[in-house]
The first five atom37 places (N, CA, C, CB, O) and aatype in JSON, in Angstrom:
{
  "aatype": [20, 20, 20, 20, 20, 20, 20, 20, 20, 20, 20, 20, 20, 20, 20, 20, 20, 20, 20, 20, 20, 20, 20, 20, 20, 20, 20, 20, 20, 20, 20, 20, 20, 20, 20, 20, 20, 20, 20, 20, 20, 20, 20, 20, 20, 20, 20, 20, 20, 20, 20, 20, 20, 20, 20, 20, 20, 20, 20, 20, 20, 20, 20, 20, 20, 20, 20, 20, 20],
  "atom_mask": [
    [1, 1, 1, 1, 1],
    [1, 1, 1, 1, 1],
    [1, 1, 1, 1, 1],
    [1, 1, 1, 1, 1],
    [1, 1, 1, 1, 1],
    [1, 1, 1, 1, 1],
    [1, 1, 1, 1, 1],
    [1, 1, 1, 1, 1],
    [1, 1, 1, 1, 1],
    [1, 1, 1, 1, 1],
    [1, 1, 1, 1, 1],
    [1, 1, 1, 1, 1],
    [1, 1, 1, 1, 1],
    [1, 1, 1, 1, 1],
    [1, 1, 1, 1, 1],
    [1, 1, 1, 1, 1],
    [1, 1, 1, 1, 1],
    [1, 1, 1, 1, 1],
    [1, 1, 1, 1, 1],
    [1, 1, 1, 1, 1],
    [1, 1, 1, 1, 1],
    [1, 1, 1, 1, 1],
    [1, 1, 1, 1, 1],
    [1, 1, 1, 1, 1],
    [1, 1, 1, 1, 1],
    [1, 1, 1, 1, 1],
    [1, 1, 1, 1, 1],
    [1, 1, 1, 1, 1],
    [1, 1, 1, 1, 1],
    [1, 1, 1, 1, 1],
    [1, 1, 1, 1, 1],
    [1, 1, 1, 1, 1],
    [1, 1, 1, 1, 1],
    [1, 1, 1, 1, 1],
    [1, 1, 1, 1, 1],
    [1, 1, 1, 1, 1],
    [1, 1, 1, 1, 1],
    [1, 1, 1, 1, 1],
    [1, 1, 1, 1, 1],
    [1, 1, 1, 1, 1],
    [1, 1, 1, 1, 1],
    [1, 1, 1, 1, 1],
    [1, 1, 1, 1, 1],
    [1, 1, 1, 1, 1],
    [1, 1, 1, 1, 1],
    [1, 1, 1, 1, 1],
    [1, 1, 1, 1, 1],
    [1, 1, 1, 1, 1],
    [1, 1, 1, 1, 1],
    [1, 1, 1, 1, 1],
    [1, 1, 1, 1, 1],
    [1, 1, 1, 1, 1],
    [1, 1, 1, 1, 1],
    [1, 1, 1, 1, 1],
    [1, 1, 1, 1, 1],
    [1, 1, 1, 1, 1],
    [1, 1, 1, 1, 1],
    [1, 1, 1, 1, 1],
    [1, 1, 1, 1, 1],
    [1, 1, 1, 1, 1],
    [1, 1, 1, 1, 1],
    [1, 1, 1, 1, 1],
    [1, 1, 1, 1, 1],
    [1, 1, 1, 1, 1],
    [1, 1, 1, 1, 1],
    [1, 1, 1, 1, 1],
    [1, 1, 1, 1, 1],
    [1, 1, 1, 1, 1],
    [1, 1, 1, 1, 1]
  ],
  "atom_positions": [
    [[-11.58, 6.82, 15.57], [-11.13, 5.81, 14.63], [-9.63, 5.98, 14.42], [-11.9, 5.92, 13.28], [-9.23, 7.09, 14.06]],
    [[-8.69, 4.89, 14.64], [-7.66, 5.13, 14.29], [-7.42, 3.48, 13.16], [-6.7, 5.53, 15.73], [-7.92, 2.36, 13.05]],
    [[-6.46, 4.21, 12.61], [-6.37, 3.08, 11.29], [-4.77, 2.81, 11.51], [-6.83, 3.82, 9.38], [-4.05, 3.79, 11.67]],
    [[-4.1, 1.28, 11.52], [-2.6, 1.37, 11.96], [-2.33, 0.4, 10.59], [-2.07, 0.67, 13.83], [-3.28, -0.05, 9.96]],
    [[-0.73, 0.08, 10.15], [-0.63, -0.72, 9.78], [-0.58, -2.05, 10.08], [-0.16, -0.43, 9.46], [-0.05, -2.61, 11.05]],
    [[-1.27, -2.57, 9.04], [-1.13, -4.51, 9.38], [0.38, -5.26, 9.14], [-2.29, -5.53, 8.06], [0.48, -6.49, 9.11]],
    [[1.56, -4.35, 8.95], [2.34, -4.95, 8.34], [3.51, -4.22, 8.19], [1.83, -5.34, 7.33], [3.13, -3.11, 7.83]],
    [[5.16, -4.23, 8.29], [5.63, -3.47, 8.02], [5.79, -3.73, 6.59], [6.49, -3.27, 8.78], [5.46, -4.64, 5.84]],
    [[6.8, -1.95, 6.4], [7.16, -1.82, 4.56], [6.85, -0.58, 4.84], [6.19, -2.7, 3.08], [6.62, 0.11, 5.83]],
    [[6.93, -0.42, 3.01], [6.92, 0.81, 2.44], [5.45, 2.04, 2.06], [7.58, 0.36, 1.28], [4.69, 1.31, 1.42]],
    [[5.09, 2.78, 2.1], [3.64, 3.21, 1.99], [3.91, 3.43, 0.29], [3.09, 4.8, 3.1], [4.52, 4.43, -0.08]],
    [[3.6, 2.82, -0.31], [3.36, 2.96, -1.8], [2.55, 3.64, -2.32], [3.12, 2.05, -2.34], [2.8, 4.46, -3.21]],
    [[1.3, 3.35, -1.79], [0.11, 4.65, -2.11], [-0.77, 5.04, -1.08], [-0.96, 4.3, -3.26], [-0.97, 4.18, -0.22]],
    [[-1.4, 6.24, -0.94], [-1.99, 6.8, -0.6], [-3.25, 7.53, -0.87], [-1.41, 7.06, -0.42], [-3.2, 8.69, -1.3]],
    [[-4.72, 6.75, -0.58], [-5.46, 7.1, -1.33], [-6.33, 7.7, -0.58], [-5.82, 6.28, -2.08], [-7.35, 7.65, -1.28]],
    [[-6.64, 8.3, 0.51], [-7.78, 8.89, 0.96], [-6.67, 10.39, 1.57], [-8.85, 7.72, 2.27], [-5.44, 10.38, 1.65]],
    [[-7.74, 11.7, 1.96], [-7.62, 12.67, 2.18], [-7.97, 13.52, 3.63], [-8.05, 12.9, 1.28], [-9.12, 13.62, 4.05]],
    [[-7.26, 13.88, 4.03], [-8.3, 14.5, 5.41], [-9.46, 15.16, 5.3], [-7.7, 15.51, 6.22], [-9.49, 16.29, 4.82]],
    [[-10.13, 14.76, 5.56], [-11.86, 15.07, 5.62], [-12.51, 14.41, 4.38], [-12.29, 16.88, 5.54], [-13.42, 14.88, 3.7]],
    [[-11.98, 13.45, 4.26], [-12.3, 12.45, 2.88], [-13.6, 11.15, 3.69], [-10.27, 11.39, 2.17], [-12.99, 10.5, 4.54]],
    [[-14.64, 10.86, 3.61], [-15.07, 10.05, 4.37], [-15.67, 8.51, 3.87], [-15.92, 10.82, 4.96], [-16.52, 8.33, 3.01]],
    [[-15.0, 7.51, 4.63], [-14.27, 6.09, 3.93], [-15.48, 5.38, 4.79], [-12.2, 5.54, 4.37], [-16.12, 5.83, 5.75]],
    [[-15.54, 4.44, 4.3], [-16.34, 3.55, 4.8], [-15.51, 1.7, 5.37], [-17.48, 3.54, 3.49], [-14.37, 1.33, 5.08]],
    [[-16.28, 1.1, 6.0], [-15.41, 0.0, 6.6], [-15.07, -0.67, 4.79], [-16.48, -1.3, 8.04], [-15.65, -0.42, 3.74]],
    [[-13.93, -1.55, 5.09], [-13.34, -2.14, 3.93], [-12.98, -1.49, 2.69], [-14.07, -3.01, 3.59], [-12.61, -2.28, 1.82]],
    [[-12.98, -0.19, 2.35], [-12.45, 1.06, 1.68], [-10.78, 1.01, 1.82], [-13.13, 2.49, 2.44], [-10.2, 1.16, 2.9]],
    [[-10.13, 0.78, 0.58], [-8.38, 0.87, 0.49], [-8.44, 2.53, 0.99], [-7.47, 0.54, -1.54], [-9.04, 3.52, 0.57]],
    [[-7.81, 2.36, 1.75], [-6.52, 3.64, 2.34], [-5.1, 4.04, 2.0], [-6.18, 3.4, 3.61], [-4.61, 5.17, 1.97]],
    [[-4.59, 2.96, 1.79], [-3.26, 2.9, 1.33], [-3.21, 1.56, 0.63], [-2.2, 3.06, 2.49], [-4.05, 0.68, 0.44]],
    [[-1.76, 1.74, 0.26], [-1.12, 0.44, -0.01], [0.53, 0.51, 0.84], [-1.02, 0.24, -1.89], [1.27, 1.46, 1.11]],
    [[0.63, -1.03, 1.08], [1.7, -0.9, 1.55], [3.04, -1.82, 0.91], [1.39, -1.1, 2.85], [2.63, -2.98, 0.94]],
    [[4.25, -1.81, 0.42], [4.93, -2.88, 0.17], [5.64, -3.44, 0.73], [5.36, -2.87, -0.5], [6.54, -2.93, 1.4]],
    [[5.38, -4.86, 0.58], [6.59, -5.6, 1.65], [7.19, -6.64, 0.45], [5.79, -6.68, 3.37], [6.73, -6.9, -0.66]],
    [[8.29, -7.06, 1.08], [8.74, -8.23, 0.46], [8.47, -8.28, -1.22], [8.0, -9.4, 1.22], [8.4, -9.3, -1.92]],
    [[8.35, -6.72, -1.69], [8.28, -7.07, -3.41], [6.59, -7.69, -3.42], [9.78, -8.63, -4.06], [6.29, -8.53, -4.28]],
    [[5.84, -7.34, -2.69], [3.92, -7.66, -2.99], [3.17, -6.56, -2.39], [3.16, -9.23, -2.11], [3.3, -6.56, -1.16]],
    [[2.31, -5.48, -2.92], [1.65, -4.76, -2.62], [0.54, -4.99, -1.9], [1.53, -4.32, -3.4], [-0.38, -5.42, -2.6]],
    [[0.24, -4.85, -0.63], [-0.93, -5.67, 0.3], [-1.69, -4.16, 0.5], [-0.27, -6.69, 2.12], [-1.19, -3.23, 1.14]],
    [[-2.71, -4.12, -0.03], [-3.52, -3.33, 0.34], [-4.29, -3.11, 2.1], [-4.32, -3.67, -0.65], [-4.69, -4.01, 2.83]],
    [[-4.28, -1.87, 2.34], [-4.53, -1.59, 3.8], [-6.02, -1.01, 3.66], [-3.34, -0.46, 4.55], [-6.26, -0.28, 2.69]],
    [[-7.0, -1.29, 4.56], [-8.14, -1.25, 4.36], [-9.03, -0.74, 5.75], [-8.4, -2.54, 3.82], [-8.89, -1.29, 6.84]],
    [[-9.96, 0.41, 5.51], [-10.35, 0.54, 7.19], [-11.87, -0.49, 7.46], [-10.77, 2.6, 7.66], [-12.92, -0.9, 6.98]],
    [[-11.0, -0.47, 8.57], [-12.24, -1.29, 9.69], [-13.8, -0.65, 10.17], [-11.45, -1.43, 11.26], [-14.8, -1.25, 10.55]],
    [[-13.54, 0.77, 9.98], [-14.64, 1.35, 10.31], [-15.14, 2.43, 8.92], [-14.32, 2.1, 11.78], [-14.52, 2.93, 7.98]],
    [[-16.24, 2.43, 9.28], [-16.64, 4.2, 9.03], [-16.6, 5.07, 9.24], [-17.23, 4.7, 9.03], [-17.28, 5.23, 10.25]],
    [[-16.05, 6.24, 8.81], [-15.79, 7.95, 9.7], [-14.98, 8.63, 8.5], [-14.52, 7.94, 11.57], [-14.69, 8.12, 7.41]],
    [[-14.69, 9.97, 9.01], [-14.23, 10.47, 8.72], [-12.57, 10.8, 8.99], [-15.0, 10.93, 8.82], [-11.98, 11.09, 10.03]],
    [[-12.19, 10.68, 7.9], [-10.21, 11.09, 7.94], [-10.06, 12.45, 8.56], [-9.3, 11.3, 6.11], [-10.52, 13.38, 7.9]],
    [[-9.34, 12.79, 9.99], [-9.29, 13.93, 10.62], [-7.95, 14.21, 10.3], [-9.68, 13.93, 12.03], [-7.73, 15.42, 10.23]],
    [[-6.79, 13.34, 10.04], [-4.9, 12.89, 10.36], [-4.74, 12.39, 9.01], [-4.35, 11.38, 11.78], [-5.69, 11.98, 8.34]],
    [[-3.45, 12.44, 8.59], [-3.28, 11.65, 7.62], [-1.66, 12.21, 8.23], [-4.11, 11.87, 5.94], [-1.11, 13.32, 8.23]],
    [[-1.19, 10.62, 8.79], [-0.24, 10.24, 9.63], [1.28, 10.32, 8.91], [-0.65, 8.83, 10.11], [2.19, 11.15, 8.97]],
    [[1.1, 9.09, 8.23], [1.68, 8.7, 6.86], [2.16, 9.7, 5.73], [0.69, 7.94, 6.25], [1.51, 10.71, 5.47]],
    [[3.61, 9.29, 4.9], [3.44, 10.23, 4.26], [3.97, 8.57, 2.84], [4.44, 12.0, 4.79], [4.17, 7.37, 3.06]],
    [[3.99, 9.22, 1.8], [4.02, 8.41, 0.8], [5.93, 8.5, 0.57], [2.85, 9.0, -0.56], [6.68, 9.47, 0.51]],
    [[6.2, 6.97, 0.51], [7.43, 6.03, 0.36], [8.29, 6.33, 1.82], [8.44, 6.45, -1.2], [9.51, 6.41, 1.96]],
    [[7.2, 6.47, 2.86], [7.48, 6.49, 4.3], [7.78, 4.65, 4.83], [5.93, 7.34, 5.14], [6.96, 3.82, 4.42]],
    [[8.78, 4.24, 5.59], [8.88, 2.96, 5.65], [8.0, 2.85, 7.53], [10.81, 2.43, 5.34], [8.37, 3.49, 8.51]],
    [[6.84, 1.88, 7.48], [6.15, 2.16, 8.62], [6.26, 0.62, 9.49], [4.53, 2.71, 8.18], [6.44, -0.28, 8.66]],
    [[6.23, 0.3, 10.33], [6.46, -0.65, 11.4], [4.69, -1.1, 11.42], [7.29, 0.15, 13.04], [3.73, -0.38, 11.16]],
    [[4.73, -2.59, 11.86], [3.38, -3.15, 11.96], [2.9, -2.52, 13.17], [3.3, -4.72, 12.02], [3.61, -2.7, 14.16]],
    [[1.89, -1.84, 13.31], [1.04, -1.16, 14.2], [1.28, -0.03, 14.53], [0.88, -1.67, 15.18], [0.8, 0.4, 15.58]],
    [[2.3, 0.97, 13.49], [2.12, 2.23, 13.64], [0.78, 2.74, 13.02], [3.23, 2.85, 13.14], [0.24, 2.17, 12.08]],
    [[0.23, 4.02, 13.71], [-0.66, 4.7, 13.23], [-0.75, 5.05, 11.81], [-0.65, 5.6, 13.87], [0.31, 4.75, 11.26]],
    [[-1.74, 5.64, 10.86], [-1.49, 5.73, 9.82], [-2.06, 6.95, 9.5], [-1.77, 4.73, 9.2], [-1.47, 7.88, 8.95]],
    [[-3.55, 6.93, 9.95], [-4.76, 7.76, 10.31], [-5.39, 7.96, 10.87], [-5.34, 7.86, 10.05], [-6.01, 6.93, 11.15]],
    [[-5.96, 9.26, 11.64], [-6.81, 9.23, 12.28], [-7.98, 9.47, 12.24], [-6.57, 9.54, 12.82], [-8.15, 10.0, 11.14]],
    [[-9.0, 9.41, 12.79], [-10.5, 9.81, 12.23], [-11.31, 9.73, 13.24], [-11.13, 8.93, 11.12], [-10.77, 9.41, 14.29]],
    [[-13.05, 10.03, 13.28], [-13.86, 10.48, 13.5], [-14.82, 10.15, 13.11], [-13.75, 11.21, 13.43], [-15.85, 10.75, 13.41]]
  ]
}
């Protein structure tokens, strides 16, 4: 499982943990763009192995974020 951003900006929050285990549509982060907080959300189920990202890191649309299992 890898989780990327949908979007560039800023990582505003950070809410899951390595070995934290998320389910599909579960917030992961948040990200800010343009002054609006768009929540980032995983696609799958598994487990957080990476936690890529670090908080008020500025990330490019389709960098990695997390990885998992």
């Amino acid at each position: 499982m890898k989780i990327l951003a949908n979007m560039s900006g800023l990582i505003n929050d950070i809410r899951v943990k390595e070995g934290e285990l998320v389910n599909a549509g579960d917030v992961v982060a948040v990200i800010e763009s343009m002054k609006m907080l768009i929540d980032l959300k995983s696609e799958s189920t598994g487990v957080i192995t990476k936690v890529v990202c670090q908080l008020e890191e500025f990330v490019q649309e389709g960098q990695l974020l997390f990885e998992g299992e």
